[in-house]
N, C-alpha and C positions, 0 to 999 in steps of 0.2 A: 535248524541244525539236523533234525530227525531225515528232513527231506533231502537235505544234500545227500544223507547216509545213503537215503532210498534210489535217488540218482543214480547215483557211480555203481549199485549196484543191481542194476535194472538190465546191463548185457549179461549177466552173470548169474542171475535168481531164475526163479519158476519159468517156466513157458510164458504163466501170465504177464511175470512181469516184462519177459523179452518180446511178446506179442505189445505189451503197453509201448516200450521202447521203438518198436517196428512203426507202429501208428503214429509216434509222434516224428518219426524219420520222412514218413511217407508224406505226411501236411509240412514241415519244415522244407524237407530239402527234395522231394518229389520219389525221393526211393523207393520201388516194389519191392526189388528180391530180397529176403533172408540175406544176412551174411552167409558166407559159409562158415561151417566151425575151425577147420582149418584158420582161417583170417582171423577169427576169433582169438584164436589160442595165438596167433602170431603177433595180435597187437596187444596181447598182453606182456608177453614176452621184450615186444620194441618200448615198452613203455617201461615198468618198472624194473625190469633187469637188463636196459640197452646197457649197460656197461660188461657183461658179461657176451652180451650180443658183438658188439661192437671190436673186444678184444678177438674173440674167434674170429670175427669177417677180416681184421687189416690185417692176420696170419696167415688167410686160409687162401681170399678172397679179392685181394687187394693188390694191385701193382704198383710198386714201389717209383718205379718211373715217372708215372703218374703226377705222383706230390713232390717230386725234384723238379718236373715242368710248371706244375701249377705256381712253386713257389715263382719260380722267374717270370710268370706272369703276373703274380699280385706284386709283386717290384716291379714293371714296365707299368702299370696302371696308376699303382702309387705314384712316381715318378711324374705321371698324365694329370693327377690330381692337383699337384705342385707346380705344374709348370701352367697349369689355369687357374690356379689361385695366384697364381705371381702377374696375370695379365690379366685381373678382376682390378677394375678401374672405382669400383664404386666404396672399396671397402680404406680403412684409414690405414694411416701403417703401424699403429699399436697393433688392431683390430687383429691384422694380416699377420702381424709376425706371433701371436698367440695360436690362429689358425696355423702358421707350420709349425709352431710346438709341438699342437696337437697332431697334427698330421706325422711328423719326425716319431714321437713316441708310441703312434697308435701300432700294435701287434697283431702278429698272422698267425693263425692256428690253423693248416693247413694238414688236411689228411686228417690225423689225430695228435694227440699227445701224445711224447713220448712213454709216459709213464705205464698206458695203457698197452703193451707190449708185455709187463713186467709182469707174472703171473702173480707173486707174489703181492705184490698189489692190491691187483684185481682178486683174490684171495680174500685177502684182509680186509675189503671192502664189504666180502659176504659173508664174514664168519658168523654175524650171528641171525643169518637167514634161517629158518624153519619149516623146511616142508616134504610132504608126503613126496614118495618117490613110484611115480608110477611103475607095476607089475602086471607082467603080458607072461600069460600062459596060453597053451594049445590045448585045446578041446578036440575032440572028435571030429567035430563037423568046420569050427573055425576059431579065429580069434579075436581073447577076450579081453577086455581091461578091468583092472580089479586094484585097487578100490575106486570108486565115483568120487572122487576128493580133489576136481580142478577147481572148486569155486571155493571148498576150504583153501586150496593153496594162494590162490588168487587172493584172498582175505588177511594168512598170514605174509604175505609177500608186502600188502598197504600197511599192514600194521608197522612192518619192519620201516619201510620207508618213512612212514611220519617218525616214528623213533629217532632214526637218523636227525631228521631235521630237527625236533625237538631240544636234540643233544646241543646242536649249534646255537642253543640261546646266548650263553655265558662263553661262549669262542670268541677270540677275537675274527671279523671275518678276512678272509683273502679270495679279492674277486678276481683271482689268478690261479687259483687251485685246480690242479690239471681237472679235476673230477666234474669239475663245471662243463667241461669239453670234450668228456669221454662218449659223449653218444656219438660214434665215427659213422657208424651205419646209418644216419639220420642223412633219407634227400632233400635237405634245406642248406642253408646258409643264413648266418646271422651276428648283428653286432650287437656288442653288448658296452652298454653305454659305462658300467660305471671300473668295466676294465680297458675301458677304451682299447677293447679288439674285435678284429674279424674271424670269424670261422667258419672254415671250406671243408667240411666233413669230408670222408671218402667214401659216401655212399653218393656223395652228387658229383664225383670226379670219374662219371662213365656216362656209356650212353650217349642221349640225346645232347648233354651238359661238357662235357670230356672225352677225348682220345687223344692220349698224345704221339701217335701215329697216323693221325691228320690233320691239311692243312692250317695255320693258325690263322687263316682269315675265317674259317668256322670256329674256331677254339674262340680267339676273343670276341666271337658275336654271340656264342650262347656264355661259359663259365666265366667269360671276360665281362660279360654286362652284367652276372652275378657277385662278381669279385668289387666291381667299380658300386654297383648298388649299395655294397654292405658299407664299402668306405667313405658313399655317400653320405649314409645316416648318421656318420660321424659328427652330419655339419646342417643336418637336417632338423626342422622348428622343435625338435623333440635334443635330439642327439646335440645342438647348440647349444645347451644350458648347463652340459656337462664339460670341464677342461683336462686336461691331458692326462691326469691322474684319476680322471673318475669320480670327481667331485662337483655337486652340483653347485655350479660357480660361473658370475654373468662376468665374460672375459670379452665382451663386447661396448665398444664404446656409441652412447645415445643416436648418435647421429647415423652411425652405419648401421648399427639394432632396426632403423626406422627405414634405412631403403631394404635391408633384408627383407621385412615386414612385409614393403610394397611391394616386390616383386614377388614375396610370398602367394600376396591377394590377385597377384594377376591368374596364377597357376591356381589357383580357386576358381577363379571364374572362368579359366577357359576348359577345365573338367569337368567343371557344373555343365555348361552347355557343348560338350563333347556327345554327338548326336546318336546316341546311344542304339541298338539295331531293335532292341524292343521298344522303345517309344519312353523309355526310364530317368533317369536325370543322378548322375553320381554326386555323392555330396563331396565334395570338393572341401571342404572343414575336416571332415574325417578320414580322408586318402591323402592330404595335404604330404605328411611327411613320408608316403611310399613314392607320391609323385612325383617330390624333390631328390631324392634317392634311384628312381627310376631315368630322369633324364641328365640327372650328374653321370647315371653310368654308360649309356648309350654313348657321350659324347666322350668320357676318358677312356672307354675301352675302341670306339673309332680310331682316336687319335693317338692312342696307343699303341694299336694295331700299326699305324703309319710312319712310328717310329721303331717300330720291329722290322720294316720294309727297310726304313732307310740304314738300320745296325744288318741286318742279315741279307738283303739281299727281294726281290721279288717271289712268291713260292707258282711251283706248277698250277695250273687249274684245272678243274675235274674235266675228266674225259667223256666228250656228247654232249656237254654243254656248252651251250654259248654265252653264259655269264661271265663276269669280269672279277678278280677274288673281290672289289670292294662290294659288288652287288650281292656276292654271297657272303659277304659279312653281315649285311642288311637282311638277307633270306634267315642265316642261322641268328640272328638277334628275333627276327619275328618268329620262329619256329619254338622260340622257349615257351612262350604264350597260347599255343594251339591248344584249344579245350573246347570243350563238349558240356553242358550242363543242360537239366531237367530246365521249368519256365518257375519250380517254385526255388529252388537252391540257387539260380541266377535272383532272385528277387530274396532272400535271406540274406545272401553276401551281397547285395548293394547295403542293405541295411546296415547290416552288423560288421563288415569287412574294410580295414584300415588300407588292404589295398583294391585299388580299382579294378573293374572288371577286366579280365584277356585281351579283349577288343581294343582296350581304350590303352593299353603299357606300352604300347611302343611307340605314341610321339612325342615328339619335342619341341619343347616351349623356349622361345626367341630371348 
């Protein structure tokens, strides 16, 4: 227990202990440089106060546009999902009419939560936060911060958050509480098995991920493979033992449980010997349910995409190029996965990482 204490608070202590921290970064995941402090103090900030974060960004920072397109594309996707589970041959039809239960009730959280808007709120959430408030005065020659109190702050900021949690012993819980969903600035997406929903932050509805002032044959090959991913997991070796309410409950009958299984261990084995570019081997046991997840979403946000052609229409294609839009739905599907790692952090995350390496997420299994 002592050690955990010493953990977490190893970026934040002495020199020595953030030189300890640095040395075990450098043999783990290949890192030289120093954070900066900036980055520091920022990911402290995204971590235990993203809901403060989060409300300023979808005020300040955020276009509205944005999560009114995204939502009509998590509806065309969804839609992609159900119309391939309705011509899934192998599944029984208790099985299947359980799986559109689930599918029919699973929920979109899309942008953020309403609630996080509401200052009042997001108030109330930190009333009984505690901390020094940094003071900036002019000196003669420059300027100075007074007092040295970010690691005290940092300290009482965790104490507040266990607090909170603590409190929720004797709650009844609700795995629908907007406050589960308030980190909007978070560039991820994820599902969460026992609210059975998806969430499309609006820190990952730009960029490389989202524009919704171009083409949607790039839109559905990057946020479109991210959206179909999360609704993947819904039905994935993990996200299947849960049913439409969030309870962990086997809604599958023996006989289809057993081809699921098999066609489970096919995607095992053909990741395990997935020819890896440093000579490595992915375990295929432990990527299983990002894999499953990974080529449910390539194929319903494809097919997705082909039923937004046949409702709207064909869209322009980029100028200078001579690709075709489906080939650049295929470029912006590979373009999510573009990464760069040291030889030791690619060899950490094969070990320890549930998804497979960049290299290996964009094919699909027959």
């Amino acid at each position: 227990m002592l050690w955990r204490v010493v953990l977490q608070n190893l970026g934040t202590g002495s020199k020595m202990m953030r030189d300890m921290r640095d040395n075990l970064n450098k043999h783990l995941y290949g890192i030289t440089e120093k954070m900066a402090r900036w980055k520091l103090c920022l990911s402290q900030l995204t971590g235990s106060l993203a809901m403060a974060l989060s409300s300023h960004y979808i005020k300040h920072h955020f276009n509205e546009t944005s999560r009114d397109k995204a939502k009509e594309m998590v509806h065309f996707i969804q839609q992609e999902f159900e119309d391939i589970l309705h011509h899934t041959e192998w599944m029984d039809d208790e099985t299947k009419k359980n799986a559109y239960k689930k599918s029919h009730a699973m929920k979109a959280i899309v942008g953020y939560p309403a609630e996080l808007s509401n200052d009042t709120l997001v108030q109330e959430h930190y009333k009984d936060v505690s901390i020094f408030i940094f003071t900036f005065f002019m000196c003669e020659q420059d300027l100075q911060l007074t007092p040295d109190n970010f690691e005290l702050n940092i300290r009482r900021v965790r104490i507040w958050a266990h607090r909170n949690e603590f409190k929720k012993l004797r709650q009844r819980n609700d795995p629908h509480n907007w406050k589960y969903f308030s980190n909007a600035a978070n560039v991820n997406a994820f599902y969460w098995s026992q609210a059975n929903s998806i969430v499309i932050p609006a820190g990952i509805l730009r960029d490389i991920f989202y524009d919704h002032d171009r083409p949607q044959y790039l839109n559905f090959g990057t946020i479109g493979y991210v959206i179909g991913h999360e609704i993947t997991h819904g039905f994935d070796n993990i996200g299947a033992q849960f049913d439409e309410i969030g309870n962990a409950r086997n809604w599958w009958k023996n006989e289809t449980k057993k081809h699921y299984n098999e066609k489970a261990q096919c995607m095992v084995k053909q990741y395990r010997e997935y020819p890896l570019s440093r000579k490595l081997q992915i375990n295929g046991e432990l990527t299983l349910k990002e894999n499953i997840a990974d080529n449910g979403a390539i194929k319903e946000a494809y097919q997705a995409y082909e039923k937004y052609v046949s409702k709207f229409g064909e869209e322009l294609l980029l100028p200078g190029l001579r690709y075709t839009s489906r080939q650049l739905f295929w470029i912006a599907a590979a373009m999510n996965w573009c990464s760069k790692s040291s030889p030791e952090m690619f060899k950490t995350r094969l070990d320890t990482d549930s998804h497979s390496p960049s290299e290996a997420r964009f094919v699909i299994c027959d």
